[in-house]
N, C-alpha and C positions, 0 to 999 in steps of 0.2 A: 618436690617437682616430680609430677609423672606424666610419662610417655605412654597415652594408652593405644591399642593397637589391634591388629586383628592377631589368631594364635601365632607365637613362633616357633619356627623349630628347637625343640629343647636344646639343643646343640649350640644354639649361638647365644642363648641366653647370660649365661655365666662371663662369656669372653666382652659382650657388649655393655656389662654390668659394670665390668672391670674399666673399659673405656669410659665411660659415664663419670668412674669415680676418677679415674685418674685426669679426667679433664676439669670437672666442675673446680676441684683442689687447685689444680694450677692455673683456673682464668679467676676465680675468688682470690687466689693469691696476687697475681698481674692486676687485678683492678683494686687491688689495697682495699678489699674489705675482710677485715678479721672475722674471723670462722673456729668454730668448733670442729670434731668429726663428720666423715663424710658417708652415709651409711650408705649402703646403696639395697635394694629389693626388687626381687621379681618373681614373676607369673608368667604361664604361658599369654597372658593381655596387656601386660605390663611389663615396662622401666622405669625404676625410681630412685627416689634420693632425699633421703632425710639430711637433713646439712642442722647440726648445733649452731646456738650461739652466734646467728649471722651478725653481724654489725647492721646499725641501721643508717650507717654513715661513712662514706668512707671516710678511710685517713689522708691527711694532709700530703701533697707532694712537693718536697724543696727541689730546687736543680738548681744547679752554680752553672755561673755562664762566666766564662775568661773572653775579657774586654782587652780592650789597649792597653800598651805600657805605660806608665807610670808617667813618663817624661811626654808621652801624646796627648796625655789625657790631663793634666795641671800643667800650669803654665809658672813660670819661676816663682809668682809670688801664691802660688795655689789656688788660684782659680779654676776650676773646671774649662775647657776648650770644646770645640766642636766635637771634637772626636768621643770627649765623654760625652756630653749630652746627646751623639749619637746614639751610641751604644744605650746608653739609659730608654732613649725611646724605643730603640729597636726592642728592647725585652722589656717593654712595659712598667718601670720602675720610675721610682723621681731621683734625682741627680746626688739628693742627700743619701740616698738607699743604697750609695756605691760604696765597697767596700776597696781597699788596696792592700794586698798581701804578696810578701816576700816568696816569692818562687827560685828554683834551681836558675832560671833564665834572667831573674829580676825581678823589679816591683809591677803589679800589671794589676789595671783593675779589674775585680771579678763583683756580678751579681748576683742575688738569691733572687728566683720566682718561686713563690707560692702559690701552688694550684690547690685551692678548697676544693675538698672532697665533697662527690655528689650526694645524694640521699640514695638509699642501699636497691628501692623502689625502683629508680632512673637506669641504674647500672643494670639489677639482673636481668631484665627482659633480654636484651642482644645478647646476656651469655648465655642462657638458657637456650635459646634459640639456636644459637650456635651450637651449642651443646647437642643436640638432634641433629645438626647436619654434619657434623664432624665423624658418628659414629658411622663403622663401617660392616660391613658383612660376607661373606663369602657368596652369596647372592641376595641381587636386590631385585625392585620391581615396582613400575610406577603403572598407575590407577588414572580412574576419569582423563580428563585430559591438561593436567600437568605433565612435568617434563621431572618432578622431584623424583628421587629412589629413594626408599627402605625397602629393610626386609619382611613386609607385611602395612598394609595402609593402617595411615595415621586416621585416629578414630577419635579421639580425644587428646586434650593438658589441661592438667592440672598445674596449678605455680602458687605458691601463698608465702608471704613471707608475713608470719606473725596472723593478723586476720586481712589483709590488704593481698586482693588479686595481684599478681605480679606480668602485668602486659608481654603477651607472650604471641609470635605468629608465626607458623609453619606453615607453606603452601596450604593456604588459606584456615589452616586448622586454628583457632583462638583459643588460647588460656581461660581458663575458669577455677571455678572449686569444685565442681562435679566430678565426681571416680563411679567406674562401674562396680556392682557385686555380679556375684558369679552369675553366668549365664541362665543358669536353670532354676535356682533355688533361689539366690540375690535379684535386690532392685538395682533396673538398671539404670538409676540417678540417686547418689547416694551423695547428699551436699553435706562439706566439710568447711566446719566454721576457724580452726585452724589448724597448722600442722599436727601435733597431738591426736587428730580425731581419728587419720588416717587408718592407723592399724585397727584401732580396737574399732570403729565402724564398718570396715575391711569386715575384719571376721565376724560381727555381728549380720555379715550378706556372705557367710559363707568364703569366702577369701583368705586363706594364709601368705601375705604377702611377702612376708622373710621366706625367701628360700633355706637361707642357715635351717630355721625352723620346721 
């Protein structure tokens, strides 16, 4: 994922790299898609983030829902009652799917929903997205005539997960595979078939985009 951008001041670069990583880890973590390391990279033209190992899938989500008690919900000879068949439709379950388990309080029936996990495609876009609006700066500055801030206009995104664009929109800026090389020496459309190509086509246009490095 990168943020490309007009120069920044070097000063902010490092702090906003750190928000980048510290965000992208905790909303991949909140939308249960398993992940690798979260690397993060920059330039004065860029924000980035190599992320391992995304899942292409999230993981499943159970949630237990506590129904009626025992005695509301079966009737002397064990029948289910209104009150279960309530509860069963209200969370989306059939009547057989209800569980009854002994609590500190009594017998009470509880159920499981199972929320299948989306395709990894569906999820990242909105957090990506977010991911841009969340970071912050010591001064910002809006362009043309939107109403967005950063600290320097948005000029490009890149998003890819695997070889599949990853739908991405920021005051009106649109997601691709395209990354710029350097200004003077580099092309400036330097198309990336997938994460991998990133660096070593990077410096193949002049670009070191690891800071560390």
């Amino acid at each position: 994922f990168e943020i490309g951008v007009e120069e920044i001041p070097a000063g902010v670069v490092l702090p906003a790299l750190e928000q980048l990583r510290e965000y992208l880890a905790m909303a991949l973590d909140r939308a249960r898609l398993d992940h690798g390391e979260v690397r993060v990279l920059g330039t004065p033209r860029r924000l980035a983030a190599l992320i391992a190992d995304v899942a292409v899938l999230q993981a499943d989500a159970v949630t237990e829902h506590k129904g009626p008690p025992a005695q509301q919900a079966f009737d002397r000879k064990g029948n289910p009652t209104q009150a279960a068949f309530g509860f069963a439709r209200a969370r989306g379950v059939s009547i057989e799917d209800l569980e009854l388990r002994e609590t500190e309080k009594g017998a009470f029936v509880f159920a499981s929903v199972v929320e299948k996990g989306r395709p990894a495609i569906e999820v990242l876009g909105p957090i990506l997205s977010q991911a841009v609006t969340e970071l912050t700066f010591p001064k910002t500055m809006r362009w043309g005539e939107g109403d967005f801030r950063f600290c320097r206009p948005l000029r490009w995104l890149v998003a890819l997960l695997g070889e599949q664009i990853i739908p991405v929109e920021v005051d009106g800026t649109v997601s691709g595979a395209i990354t710029r090389g350097h200004r003077v020496f580099g092309s400036d459309e330097v198309r990336l078939s997938t994460p991998a190509d990133y660096l070593p086509l990077l410096r193949e246009n002049y670009v070191i985009a690891d800071h560390q490095e």
